[in-house]
C-alpha positions as CSV (number, residue, x, y, z in Angstrom):
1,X,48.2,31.4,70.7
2,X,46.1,30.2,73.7
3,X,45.2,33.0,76.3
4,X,42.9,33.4,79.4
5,X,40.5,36.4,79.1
6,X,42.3,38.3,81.7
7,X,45.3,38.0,78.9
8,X,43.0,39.6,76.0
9,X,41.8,42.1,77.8
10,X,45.1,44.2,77.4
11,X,45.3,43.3,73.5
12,X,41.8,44.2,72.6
13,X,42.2,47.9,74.8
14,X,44.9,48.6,72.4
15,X,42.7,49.0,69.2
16,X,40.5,51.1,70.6
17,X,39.4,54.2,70.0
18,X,41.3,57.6,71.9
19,X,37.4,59.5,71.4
20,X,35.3,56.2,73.5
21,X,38.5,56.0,76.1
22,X,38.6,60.0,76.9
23,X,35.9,58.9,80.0
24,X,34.1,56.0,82.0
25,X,31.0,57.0,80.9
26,X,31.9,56.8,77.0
27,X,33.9,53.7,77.7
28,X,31.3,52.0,79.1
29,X,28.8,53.1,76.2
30,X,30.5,52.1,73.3
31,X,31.3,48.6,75.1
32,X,27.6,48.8,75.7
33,X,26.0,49.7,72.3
34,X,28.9,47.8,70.6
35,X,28.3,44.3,72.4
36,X,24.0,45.1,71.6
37,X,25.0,45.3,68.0
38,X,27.2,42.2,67.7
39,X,24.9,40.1,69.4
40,X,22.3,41.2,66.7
41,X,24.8,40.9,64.2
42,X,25.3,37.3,65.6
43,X,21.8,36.3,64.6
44,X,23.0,36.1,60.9
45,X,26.1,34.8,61.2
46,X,26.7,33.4,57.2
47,X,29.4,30.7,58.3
48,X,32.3,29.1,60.9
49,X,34.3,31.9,60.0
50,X,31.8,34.6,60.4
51,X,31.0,33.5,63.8
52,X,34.0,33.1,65.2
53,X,34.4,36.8,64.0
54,X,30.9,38.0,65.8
55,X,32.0,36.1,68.9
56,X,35.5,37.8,68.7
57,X,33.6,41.2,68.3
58,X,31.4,40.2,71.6
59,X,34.4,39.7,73.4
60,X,36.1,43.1,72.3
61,X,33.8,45.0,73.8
62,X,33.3,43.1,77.0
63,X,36.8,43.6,77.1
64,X,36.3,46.8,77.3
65,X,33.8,47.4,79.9
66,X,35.5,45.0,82.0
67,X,38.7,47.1,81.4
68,X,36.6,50.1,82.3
69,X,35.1,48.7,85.5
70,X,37.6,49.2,89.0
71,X,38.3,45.8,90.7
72,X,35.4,45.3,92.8
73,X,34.8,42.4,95.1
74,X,33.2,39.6,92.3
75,X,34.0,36.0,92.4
76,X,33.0,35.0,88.7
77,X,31.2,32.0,88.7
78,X,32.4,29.1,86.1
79,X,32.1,26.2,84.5
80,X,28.3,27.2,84.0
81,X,27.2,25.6,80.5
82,X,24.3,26.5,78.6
83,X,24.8,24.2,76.0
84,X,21.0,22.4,76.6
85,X,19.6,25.9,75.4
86,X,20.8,25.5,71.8
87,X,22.7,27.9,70.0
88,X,19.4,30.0,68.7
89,X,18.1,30.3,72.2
90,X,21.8,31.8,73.9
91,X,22.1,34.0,70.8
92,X,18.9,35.6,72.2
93,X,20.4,35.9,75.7
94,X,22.9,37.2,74.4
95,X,21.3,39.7,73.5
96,X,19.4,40.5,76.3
97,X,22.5,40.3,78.6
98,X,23.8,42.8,76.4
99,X,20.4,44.9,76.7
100,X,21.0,45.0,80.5
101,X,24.8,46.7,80.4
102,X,22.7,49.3,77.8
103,X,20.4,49.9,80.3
104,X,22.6,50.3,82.9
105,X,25.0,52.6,80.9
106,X,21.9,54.3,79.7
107,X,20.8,55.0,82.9
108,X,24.3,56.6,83.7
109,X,24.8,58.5,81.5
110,X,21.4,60.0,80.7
111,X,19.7,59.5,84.6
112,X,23.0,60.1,86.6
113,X,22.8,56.8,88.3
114,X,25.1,54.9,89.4
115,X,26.6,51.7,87.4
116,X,25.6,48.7,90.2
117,X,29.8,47.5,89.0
118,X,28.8,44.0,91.0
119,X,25.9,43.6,88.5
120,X,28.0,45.0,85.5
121,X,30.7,42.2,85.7
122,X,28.4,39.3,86.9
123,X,26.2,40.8,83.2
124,X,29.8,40.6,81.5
125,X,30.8,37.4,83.0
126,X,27.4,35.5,82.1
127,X,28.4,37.1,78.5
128,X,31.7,35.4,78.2
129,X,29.7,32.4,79.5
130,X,27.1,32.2,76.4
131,X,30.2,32.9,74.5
132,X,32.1,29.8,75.5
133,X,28.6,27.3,75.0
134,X,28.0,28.8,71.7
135,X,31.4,27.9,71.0
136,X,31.2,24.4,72.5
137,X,28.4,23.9,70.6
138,X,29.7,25.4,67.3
139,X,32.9,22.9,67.7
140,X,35.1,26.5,68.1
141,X,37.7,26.9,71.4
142,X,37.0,30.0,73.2
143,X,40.4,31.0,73.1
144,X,40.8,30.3,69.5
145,X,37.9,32.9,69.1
146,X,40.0,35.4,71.1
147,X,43.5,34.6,69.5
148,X,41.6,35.3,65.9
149,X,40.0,38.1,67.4
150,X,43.5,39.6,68.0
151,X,45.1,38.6,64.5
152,X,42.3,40.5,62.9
153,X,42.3,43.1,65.2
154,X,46.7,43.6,64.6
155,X,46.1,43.5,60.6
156,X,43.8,46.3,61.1
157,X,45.6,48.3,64.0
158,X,49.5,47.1,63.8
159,X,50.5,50.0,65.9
160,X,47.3,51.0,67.5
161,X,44.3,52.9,66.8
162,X,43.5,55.2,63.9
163,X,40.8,56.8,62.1
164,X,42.7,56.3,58.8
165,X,42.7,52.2,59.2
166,X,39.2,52.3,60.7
167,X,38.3,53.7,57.4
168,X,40.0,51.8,54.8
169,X,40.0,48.3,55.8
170,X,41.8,45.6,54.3
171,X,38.5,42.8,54.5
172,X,40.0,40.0,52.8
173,X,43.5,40.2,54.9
174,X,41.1,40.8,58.0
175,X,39.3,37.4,56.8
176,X,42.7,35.4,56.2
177,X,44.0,36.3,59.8
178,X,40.6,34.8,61.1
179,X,41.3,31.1,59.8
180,X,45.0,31.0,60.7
């Protein structure tokens, strides 16, 4: 299954959560705090497998922030490769980048600011971007990451979301669906 981003985002949206979709604000703050986490968790990815998983996770949640975000006048920029950094080094931006859309939620949520939404794609866009070199450099396609990131994500959720699955997950069926 080979699919654009603007393809995924609809698939991810409908594993997630009714209590993070109820507003904007908590949207955009578990897309946040998610994609600070799995860019952490990245940092100790165990194998091929387990990355393509973290990256999969990565691109869940910038799914949903970019789901989150009205159209607004952005021309992403592409083809932008940061495969000279090595994979340690864009891990680490990675994590910053994902730092920033904390911040800027953060500062939402708790300050009453405004989200800059120019400044919240171009962060999610540059995202995707370390995403795709870590995969280049990791030998993975960027849309196989995504396709797995769905199997996994329909093993879990066949209909949609539920607290019930959430809670009794079937790892090693979760696993298989990564490798297909």
């Amino acid at each position: 299954m080979s699919m654009t981003f603007n393809q995924y985002i609809p698939l991810a949206v409908r594993t997630e959560s009714p209590r993070s979709s109820c507003s904007e604000q908590n949207r955009l703050l578990h897309a946040a705090m998610g994609a600070m986490t799995e860019s952490v968790e990245l940092m100790g990815f165990t194998d091929q497998s387990n990355l393509t998983e973290e990256l999969g996770d990565i691109c869940w949640y910038i799914a949903i922030a970019m789901d989150t975000i009205e159209p607004v006048d952005f021309q992403p920029v592409s083809n932008r490769s940061f495969n000279h950094l090595g994979r340690e080094v864009i891990i680490c931006n990675l994590c910053e980048q994902s730092s920033y859309l904390l911040d800027m939620t953060k500062k939402n949520v708790f300050y009453g600011r405004q989200i800059d939404k120019v400044a919240f794609l171009q962060t999610c866009q540059l995202m995707l971007e370390l995403v795709n070199s870590i995969c280049n450099i990791s030998g993975i396609q960027f849309t196989n990451v995504l396709a797995a990131n769905i199997r996994k994500l329909q093993v879990r959720y066949p209909e949609k979301y539920s607290d019930h699955k959430a809670d009794t997950r079937e790892l090693a069926s979760e696993r298989q669906a990564l490798s297909v």
